[in-house]
BALOBA-1460 file (C-alpha; in Angstrom, 3 decimals):
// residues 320
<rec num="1" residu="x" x="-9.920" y="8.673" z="79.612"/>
<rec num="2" residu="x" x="-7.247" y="5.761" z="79.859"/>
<rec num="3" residu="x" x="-3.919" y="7.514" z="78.401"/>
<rec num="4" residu="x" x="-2.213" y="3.835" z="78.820"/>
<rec num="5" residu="x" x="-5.098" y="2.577" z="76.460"/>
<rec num="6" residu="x" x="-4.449" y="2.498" z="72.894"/>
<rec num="7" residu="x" x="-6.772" y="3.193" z="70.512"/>
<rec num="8" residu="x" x="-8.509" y="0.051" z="68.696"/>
<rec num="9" residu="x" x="-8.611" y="0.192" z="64.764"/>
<rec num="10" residu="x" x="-11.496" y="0.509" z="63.159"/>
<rec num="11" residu="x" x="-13.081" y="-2.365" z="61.065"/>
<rec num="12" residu="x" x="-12.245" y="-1.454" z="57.210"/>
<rec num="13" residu="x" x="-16.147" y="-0.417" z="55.283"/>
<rec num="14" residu="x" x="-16.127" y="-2.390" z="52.103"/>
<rec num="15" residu="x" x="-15.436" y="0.059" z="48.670"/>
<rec num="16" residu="x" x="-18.112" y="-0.373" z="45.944"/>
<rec num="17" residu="x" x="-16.192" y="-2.108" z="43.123"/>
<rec num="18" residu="x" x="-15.058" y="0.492" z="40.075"/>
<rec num="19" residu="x" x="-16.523" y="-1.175" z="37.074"/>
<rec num="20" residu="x" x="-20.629" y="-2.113" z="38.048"/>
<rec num="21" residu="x" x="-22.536" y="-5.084" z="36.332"/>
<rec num="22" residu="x" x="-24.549" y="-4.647" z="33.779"/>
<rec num="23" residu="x" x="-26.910" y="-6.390" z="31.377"/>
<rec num="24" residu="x" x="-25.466" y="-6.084" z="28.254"/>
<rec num="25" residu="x" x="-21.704" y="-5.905" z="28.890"/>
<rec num="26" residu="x" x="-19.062" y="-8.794" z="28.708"/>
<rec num="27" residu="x" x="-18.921" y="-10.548" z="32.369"/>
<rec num="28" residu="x" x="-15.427" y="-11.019" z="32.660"/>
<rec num="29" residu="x" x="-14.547" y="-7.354" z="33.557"/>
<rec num="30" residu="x" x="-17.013" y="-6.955" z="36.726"/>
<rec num="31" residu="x" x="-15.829" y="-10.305" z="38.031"/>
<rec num="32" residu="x" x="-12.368" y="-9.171" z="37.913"/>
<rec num="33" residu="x" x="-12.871" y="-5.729" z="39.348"/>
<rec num="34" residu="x" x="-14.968" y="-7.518" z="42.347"/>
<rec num="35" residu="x" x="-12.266" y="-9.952" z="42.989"/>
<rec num="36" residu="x" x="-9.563" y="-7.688" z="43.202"/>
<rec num="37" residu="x" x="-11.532" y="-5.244" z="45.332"/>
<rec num="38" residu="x" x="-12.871" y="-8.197" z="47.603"/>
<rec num="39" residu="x" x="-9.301" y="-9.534" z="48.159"/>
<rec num="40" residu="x" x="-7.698" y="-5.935" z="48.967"/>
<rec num="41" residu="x" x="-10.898" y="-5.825" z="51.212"/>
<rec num="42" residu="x" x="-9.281" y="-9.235" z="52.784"/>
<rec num="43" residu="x" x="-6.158" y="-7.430" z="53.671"/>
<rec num="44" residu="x" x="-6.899" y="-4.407" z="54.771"/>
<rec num="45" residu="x" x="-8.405" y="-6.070" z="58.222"/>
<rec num="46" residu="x" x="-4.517" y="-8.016" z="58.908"/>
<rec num="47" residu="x" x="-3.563" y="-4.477" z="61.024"/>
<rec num="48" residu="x" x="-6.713" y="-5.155" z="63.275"/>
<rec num="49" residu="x" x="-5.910" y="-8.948" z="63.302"/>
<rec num="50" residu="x" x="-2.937" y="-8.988" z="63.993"/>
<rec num="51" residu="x" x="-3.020" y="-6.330" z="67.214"/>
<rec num="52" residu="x" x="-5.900" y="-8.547" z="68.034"/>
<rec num="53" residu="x" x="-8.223" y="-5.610" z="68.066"/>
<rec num="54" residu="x" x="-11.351" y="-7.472" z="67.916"/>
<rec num="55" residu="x" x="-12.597" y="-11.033" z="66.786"/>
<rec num="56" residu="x" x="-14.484" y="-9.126" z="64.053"/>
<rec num="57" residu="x" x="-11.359" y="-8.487" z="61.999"/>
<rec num="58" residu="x" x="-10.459" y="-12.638" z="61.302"/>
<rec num="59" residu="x" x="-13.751" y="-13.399" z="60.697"/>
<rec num="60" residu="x" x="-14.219" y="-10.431" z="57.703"/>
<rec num="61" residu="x" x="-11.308" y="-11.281" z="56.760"/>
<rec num="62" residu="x" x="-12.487" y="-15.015" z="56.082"/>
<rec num="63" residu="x" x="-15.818" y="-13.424" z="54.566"/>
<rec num="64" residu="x" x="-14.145" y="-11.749" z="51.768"/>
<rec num="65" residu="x" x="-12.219" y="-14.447" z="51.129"/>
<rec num="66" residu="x" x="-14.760" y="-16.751" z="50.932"/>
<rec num="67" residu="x" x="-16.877" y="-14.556" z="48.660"/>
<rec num="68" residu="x" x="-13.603" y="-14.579" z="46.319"/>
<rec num="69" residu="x" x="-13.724" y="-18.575" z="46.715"/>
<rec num="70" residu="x" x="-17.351" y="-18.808" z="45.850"/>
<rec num="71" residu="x" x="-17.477" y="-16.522" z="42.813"/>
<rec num="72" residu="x" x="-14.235" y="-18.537" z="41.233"/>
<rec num="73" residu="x" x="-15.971" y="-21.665" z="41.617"/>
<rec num="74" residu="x" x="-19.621" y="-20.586" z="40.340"/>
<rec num="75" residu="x" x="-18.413" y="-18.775" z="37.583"/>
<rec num="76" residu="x" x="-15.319" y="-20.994" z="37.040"/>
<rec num="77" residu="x" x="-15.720" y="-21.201" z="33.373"/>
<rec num="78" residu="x" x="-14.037" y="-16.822" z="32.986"/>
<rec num="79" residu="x" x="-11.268" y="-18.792" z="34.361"/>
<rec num="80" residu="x" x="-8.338" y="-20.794" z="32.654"/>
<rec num="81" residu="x" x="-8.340" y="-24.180" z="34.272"/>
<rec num="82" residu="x" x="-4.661" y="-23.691" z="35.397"/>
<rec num="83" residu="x" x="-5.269" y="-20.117" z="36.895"/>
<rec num="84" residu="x" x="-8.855" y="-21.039" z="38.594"/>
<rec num="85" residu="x" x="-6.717" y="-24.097" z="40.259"/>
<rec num="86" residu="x" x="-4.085" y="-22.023" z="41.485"/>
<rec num="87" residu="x" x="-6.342" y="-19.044" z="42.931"/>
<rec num="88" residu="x" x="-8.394" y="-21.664" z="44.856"/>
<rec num="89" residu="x" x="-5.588" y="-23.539" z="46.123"/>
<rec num="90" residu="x" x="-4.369" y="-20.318" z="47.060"/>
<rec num="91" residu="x" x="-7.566" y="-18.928" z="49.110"/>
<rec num="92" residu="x" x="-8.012" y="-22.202" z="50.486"/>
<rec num="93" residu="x" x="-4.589" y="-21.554" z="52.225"/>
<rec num="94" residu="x" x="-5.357" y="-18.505" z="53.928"/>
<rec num="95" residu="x" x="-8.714" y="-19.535" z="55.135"/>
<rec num="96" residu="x" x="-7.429" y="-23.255" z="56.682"/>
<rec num="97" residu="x" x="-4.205" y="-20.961" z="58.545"/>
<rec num="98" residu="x" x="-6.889" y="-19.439" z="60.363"/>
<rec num="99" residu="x" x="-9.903" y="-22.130" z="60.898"/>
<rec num="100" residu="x" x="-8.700" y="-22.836" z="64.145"/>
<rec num="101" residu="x" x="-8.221" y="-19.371" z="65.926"/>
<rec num="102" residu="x" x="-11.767" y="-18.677" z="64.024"/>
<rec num="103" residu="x" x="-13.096" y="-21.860" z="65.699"/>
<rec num="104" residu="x" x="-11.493" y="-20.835" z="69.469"/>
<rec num="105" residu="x" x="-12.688" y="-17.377" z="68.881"/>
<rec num="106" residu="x" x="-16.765" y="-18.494" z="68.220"/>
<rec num="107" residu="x" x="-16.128" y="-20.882" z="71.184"/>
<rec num="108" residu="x" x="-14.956" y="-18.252" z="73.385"/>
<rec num="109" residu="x" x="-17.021" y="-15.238" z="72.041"/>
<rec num="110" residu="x" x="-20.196" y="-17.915" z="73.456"/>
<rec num="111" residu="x" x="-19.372" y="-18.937" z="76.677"/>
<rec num="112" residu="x" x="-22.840" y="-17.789" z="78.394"/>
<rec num="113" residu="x" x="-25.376" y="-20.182" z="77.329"/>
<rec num="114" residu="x" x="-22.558" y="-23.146" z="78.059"/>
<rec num="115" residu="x" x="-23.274" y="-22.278" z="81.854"/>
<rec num="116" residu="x" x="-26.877" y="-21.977" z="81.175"/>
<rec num="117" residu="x" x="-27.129" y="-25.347" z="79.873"/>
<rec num="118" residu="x" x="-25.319" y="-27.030" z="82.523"/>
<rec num="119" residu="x" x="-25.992" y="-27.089" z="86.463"/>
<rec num="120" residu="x" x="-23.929" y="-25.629" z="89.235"/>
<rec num="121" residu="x" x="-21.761" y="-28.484" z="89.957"/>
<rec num="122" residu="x" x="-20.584" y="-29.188" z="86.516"/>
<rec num="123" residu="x" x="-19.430" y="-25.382" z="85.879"/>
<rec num="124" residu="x" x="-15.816" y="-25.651" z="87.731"/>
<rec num="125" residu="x" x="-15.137" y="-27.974" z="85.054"/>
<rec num="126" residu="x" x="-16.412" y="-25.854" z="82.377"/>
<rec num="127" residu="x" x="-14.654" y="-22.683" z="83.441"/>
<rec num="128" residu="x" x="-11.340" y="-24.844" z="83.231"/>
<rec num="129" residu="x" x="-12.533" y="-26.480" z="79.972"/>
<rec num="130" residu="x" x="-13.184" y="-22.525" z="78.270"/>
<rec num="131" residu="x" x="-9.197" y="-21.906" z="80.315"/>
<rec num="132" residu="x" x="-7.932" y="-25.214" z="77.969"/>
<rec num="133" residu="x" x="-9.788" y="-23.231" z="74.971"/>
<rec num="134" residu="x" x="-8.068" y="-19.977" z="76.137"/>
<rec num="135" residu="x" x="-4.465" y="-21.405" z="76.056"/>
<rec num="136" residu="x" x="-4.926" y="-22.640" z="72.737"/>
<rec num="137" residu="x" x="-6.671" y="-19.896" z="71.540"/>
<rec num="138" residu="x" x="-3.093" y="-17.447" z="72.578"/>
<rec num="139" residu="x" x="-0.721" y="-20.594" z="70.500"/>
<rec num="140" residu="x" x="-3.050" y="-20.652" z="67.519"/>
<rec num="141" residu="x" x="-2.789" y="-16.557" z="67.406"/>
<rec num="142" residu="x" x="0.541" y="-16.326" z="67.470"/>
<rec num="143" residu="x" x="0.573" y="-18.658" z="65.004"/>
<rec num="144" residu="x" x="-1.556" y="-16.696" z="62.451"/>
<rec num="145" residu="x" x="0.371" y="-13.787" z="63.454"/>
<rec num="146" residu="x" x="3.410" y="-14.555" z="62.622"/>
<rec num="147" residu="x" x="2.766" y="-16.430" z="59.821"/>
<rec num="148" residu="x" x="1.046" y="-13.210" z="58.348"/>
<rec num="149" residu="x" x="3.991" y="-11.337" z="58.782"/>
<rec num="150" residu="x" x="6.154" y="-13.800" z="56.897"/>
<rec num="151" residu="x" x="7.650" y="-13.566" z="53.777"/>
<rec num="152" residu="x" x="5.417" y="-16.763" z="52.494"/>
<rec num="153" residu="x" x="2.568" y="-15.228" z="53.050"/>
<rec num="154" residu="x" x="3.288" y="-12.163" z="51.366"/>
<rec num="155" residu="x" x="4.850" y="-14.291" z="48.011"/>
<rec num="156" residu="x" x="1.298" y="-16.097" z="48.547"/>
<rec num="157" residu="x" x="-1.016" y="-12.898" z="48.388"/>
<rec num="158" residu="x" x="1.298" y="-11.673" z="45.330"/>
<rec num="159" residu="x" x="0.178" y="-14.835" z="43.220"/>
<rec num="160" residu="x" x="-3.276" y="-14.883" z="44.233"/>
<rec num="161" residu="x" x="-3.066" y="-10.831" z="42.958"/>
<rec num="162" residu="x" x="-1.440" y="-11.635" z="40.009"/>
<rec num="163" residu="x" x="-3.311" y="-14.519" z="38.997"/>
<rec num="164" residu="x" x="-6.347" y="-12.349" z="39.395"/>
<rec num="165" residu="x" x="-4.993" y="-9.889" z="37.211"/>
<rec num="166" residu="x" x="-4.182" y="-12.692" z="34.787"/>
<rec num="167" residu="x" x="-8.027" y="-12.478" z="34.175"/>
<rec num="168" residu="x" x="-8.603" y="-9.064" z="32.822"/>
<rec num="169" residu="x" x="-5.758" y="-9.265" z="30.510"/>
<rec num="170" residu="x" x="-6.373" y="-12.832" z="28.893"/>
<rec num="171" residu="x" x="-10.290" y="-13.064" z="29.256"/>
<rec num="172" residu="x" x="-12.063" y="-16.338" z="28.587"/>
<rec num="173" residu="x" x="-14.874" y="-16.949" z="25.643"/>
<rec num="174" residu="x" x="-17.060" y="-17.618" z="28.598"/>
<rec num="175" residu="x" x="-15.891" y="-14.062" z="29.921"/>
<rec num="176" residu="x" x="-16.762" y="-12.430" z="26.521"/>
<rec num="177" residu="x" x="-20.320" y="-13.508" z="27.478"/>
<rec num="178" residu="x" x="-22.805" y="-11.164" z="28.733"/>
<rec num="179" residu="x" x="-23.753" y="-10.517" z="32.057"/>
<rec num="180" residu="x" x="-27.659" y="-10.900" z="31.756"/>
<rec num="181" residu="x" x="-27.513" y="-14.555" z="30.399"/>
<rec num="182" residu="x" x="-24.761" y="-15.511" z="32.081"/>
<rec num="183" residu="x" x="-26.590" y="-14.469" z="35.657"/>
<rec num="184" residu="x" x="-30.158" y="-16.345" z="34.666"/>
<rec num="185" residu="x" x="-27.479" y="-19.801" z="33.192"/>
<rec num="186" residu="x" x="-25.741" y="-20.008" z="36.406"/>
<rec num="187" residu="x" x="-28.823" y="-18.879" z="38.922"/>
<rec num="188" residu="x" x="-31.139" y="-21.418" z="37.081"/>
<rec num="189" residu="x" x="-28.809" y="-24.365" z="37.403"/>
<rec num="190" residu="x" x="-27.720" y="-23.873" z="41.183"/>
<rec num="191" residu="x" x="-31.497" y="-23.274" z="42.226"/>
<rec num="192" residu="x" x="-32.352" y="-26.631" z="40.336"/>
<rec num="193" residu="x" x="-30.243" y="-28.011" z="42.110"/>
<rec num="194" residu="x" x="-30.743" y="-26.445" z="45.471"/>
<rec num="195" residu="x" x="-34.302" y="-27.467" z="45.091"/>
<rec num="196" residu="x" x="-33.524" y="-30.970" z="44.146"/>
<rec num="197" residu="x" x="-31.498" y="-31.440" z="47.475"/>
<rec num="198" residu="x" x="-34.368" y="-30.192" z="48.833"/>
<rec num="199" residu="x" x="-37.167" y="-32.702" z="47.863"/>
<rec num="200" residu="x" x="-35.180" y="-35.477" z="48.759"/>
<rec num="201" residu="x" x="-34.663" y="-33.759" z="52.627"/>
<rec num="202" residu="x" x="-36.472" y="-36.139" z="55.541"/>
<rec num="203" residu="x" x="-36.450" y="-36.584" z="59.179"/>
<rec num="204" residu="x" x="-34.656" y="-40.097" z="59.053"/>
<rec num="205" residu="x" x="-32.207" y="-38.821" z="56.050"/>
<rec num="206" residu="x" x="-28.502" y="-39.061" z="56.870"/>
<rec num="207" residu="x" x="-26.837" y="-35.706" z="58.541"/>
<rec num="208" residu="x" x="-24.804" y="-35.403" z="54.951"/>
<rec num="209" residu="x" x="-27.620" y="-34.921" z="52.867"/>
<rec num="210" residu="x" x="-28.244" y="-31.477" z="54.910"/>
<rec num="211" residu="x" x="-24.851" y="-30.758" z="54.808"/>
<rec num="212" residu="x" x="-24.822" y="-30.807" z="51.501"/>
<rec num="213" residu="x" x="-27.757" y="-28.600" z="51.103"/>
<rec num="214" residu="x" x="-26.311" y="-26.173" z="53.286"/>
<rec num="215" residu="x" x="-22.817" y="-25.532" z="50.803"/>
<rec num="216" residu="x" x="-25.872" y="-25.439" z="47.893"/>
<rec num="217" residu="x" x="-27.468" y="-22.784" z="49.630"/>
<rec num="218" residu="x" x="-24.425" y="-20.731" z="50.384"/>
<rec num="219" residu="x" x="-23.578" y="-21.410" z="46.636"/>
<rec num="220" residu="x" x="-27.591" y="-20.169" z="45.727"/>
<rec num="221" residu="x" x="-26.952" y="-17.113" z="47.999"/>
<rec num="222" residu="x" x="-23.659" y="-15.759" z="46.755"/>
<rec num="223" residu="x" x="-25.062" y="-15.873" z="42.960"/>
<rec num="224" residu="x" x="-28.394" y="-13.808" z="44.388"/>
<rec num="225" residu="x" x="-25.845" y="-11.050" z="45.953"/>
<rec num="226" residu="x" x="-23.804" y="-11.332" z="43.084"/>
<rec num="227" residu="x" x="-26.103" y="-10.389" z="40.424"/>
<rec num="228" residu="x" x="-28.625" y="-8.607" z="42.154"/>
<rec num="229" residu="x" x="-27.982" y="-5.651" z="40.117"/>
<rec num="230" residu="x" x="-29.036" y="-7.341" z="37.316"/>
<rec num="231" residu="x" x="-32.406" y="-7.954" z="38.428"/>
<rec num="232" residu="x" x="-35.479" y="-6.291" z="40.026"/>
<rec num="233" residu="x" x="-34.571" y="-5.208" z="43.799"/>
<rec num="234" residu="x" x="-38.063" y="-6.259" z="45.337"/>
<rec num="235" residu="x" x="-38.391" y="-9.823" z="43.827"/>
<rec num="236" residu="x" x="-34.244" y="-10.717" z="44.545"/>
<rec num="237" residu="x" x="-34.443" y="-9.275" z="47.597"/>
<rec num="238" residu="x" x="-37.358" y="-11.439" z="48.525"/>
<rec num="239" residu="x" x="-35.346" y="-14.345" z="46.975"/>
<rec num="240" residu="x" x="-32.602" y="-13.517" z="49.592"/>
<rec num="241" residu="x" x="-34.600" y="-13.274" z="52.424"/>
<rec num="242" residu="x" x="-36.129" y="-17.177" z="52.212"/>
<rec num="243" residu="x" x="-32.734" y="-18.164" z="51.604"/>
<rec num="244" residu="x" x="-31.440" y="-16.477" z="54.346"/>
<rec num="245" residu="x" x="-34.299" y="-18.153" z="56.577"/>
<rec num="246" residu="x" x="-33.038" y="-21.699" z="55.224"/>
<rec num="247" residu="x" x="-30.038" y="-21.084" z="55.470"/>
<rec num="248" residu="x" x="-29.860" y="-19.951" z="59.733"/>
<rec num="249" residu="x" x="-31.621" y="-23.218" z="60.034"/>
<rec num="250" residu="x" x="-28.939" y="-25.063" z="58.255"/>
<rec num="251" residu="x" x="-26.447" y="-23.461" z="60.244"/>
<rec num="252" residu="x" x="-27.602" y="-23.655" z="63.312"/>
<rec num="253" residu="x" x="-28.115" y="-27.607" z="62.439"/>
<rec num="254" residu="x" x="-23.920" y="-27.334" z="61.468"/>
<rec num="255" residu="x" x="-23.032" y="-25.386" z="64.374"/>
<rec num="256" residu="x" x="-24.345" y="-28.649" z="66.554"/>
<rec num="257" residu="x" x="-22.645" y="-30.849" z="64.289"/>
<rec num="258" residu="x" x="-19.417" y="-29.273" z="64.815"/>
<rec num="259" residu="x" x="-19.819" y="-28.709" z="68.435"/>
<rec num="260" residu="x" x="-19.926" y="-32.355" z="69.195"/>
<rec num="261" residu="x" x="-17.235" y="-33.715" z="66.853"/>
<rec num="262" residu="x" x="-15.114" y="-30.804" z="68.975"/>
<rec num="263" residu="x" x="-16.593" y="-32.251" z="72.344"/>
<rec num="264" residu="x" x="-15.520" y="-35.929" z="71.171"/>
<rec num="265" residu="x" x="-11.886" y="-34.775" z="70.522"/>
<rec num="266" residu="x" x="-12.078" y="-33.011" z="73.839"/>
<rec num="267" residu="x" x="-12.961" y="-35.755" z="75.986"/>
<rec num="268" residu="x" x="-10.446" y="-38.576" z="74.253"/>
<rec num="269" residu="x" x="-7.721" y="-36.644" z="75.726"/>
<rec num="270" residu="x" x="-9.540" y="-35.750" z="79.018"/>
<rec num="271" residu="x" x="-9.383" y="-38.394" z="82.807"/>
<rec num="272" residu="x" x="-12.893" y="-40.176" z="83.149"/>
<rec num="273" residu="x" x="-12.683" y="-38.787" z="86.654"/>
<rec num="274" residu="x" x="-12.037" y="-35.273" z="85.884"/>
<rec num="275" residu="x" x="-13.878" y="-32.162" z="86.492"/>
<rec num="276" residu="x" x="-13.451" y="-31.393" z="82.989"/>
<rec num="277" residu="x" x="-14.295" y="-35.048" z="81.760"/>
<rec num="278" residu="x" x="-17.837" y="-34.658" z="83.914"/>
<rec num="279" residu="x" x="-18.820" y="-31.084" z="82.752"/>
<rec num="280" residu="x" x="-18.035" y="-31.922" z="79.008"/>
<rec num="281" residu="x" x="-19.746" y="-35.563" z="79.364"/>
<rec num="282" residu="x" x="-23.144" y="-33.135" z="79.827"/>
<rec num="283" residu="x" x="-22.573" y="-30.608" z="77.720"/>
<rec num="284" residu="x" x="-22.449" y="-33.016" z="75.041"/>
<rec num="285" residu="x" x="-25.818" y="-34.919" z="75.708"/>
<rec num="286" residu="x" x="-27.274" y="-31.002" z="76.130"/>
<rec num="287" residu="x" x="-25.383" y="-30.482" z="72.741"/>
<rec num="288" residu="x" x="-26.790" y="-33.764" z="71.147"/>
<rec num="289" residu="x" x="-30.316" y="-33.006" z="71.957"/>
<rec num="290" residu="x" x="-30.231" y="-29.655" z="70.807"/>
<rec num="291" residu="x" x="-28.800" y="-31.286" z="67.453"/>
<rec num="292" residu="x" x="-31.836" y="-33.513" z="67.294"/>
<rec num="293" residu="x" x="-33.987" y="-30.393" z="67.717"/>
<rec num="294" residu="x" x="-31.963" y="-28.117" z="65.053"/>
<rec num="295" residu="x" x="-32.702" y="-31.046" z="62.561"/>
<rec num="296" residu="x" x="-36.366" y="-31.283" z="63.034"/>
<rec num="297" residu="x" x="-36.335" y="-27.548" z="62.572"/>
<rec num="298" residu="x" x="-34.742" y="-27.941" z="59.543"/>
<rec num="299" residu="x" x="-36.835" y="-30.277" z="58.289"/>
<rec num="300" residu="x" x="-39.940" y="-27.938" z="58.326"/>
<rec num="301" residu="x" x="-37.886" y="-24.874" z="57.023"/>
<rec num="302" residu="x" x="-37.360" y="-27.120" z="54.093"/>
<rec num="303" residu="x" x="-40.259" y="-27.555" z="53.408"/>
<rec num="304" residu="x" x="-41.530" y="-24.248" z="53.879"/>
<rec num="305" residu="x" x="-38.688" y="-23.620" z="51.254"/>
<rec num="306" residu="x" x="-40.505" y="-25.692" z="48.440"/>
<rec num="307" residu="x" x="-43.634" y="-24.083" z="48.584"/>
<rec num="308" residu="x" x="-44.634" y="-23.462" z="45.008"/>
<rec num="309" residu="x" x="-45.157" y="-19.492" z="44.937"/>
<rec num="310" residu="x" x="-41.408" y="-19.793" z="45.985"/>
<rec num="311" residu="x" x="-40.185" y="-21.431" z="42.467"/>
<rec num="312" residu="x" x="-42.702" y="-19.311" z="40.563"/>
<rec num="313" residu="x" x="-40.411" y="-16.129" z="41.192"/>
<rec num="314" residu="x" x="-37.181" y="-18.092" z="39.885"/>
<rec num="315" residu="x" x="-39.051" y="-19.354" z="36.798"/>
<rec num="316" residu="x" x="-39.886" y="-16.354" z="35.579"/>
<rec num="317" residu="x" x="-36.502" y="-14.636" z="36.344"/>
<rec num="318" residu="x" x="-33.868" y="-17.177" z="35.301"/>
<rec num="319" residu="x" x="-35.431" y="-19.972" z="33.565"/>
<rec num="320" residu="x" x="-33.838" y="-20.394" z="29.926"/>
C-alpha cells in the first residue's frame, strides 16, 4: 500500500426522508422534509469536492440541487410567492458557480471517443486542445473552491435553509391539500403537456422545440419519482422507464447541441493555421453529423413515446 496516498472520501448514500408521503395527509409536510433532507444531501458531498476526490462529488451535488429546484417549481403553489422566488434564485446560484467546472469535468472525463472520431494527424492538436481544457479546468476549481469556503456562500446556504424552514411553519392552503390529489393535479397537467410537445415533434422542426421537450420531460420525470409512493410500483415504474428511454434520446440530442456551441467558442479564439484550429475544425463536422443523427433518433423515440397503450396507463392513474 501507498502510505503517501491519502485516503479518498467516500460519496455520501442519500437518507430516506423522516416524514413519508402518503395519500391522505396534507402535502406540505413531505415536501418540506424532502427538501431539507435533499439540500443537507447537497452539502454533505463539498468535503469530497473540494479535495477534488472524484468528479462524482460536483455532479451529486448539482443532482440534489436540482431535484430541490424542480420540486419548488412543480409544486410552487406550497410556496409563498416571495419565499419560492428567493429559494430559486438561491439554488440557481449554486448550480451556475459550478456549470463550468461541471462542463470541463464531462469534457475531460470523455476524452476517448474524441481520438476515435478523428484521424492520426489531427490528434496533436486535440491532445493540446483537452491541455487548453485542463488549464481551465484547475482556474475554474479553484474558483468553486474557494468560493465554497467563503463566508457568502455559507450566509447563502443559511437563507436557502431558512427559507425552507419558512415552509413547515407557515404552510400554504395549497399545502393543506392532500397528497393523493395533489400528485394525479400536477402529474395530469405536466404529461398533457409533455404529450402535446410531443405531437407537434418533426424531422424539419426547429432544434428548440426538442429542447423544450427535453426540460418537460425532466419536469414529467421528477413528479413520477416524486410521488411514486403514492401509486402502484409496477405501472409507475413502467411510466419511468419510457421516460427514461425519451429522455437519453433527448439528451444525447443536447449533449451535441452543446458540444458544438463549445467548439464555435473554441475556434473564434483559435489561429486558422493551428494544430488546434485543424483538429477542432473536424471534430466539429464529426460533432455536427452525429447531431443530425441524435435528432433523427429522436424523432422515432418520440414517436414510439405516443403510442396509445402509453397514455392509457396515465388516464387511468391521474386523469381528474
Amino acid at each position: 500500500m501507498n502510505m503517501n496516498k491519502r485516503d479518498k472520501l467516500r460519496l455520501p448514500e442519500r437518507k430516506k426522508s423522516q416524514v413519508k408521503l402518503k395519500k391522505d395527509s396534507a402535502i406540505y409536510l413531505p415536501t418540506y422534509h424532502f427538501l431539507k433532507g435533499e439540500f443537507h444531501h447537497a452539502r454533505r458531498h463539498e468535503a469530497g469536492l473540494i479535495r477534488d476526490d472524484d468528479t462524482e462529488f460536483l455532479h451529486q451535488y448539482r443532482v440534489a440541487l436540482r431535484r430541490c429546484r424542480a420540486i419548488i417549481g412543480l409544486l410552487s403553489p406550497l410556496f409563498v410567492p416571495e419565499q419560492k422566488l428567493m429559494l430559486q434564485n438561491d439554488l440557481k446560484t449554486l448550480m451556475q458557480k459550478t456549470n463550468a467546472l461541471r462542463d470541463l469535468d464531462v469534457y475531460l472525463d470523455n476524452m476517448e471517443p474524441f481520438f476515435y472520431a478523428l484521424e492520426h494527424q489531427y490528434h496533436q492538436g486535440l491532445t493540446l486542445f483537452f491541455n487548453d481544457l485542463q488549464d481551465r479546468r484547475t482556474q475554474q476549481f479553484h474558483e468553486v473552491k474557494d468560493w465554497l469556503k467563503s463566508d457568502e456562500y455559507a450566509q447563502q446556504c443559511a437563507q436557502i435553509s431558512g427559507l425552507i424552514n419558512e415552509m413547515e411553519n407557515e404552510p400554504t392552503p395549497a399545502g393543506e391539500k392532500l397528497c393523493l390529489p395533489t400528485a394525479q393535479k400536477r402529474i395530469w397537467k405536466r404529461f398533457s403537456q409533455t404529450l402535446s410537445l410531443c405531437q407537434a415533434v418533426g424531422y424539419n422542426h426547429p432544434d428548440e422545440q426538442l429542447h423544450q421537450l427535453r426540460i418537460s420531460c425532466k419536469k414529467l420525470r421528477y413528479l413520477l419519482e416524486y410521488f411514486a409512493p403514492l401509486f402502484p410500483g409496477k405501472v409507475i415504474k413502467e411510466q419511468i422507464k419510457q421516460l427514461k428511454t425519451l429522455q437519453d434520446s433527448l439528451g444525447d440530442f443536447n449533449d451535441s447541441s452543446v458540444q458544438i456551441t463549445f467548439l464555435n467558442q473554441y475556434l473564434a479564439q483559435q489561429k486558422p493555421d493551428s494544430k488546434r484550429y485543424h483538429a477542432i475544425t473536424h471534430l466539429r463536422k464529426y460533432s455536427e453529423k452525429l447531431h443530425a443523427d441524435h435528432k433523427i433518433s429522436v424523432v422515432d423515440h418520440v414517436s414510439q413515446y405516443t403510442f396509445a397503450a402509453h397514455q392509457k396507463s396515465y388516464e387511468k392513474l391521474y386523469q381528474p
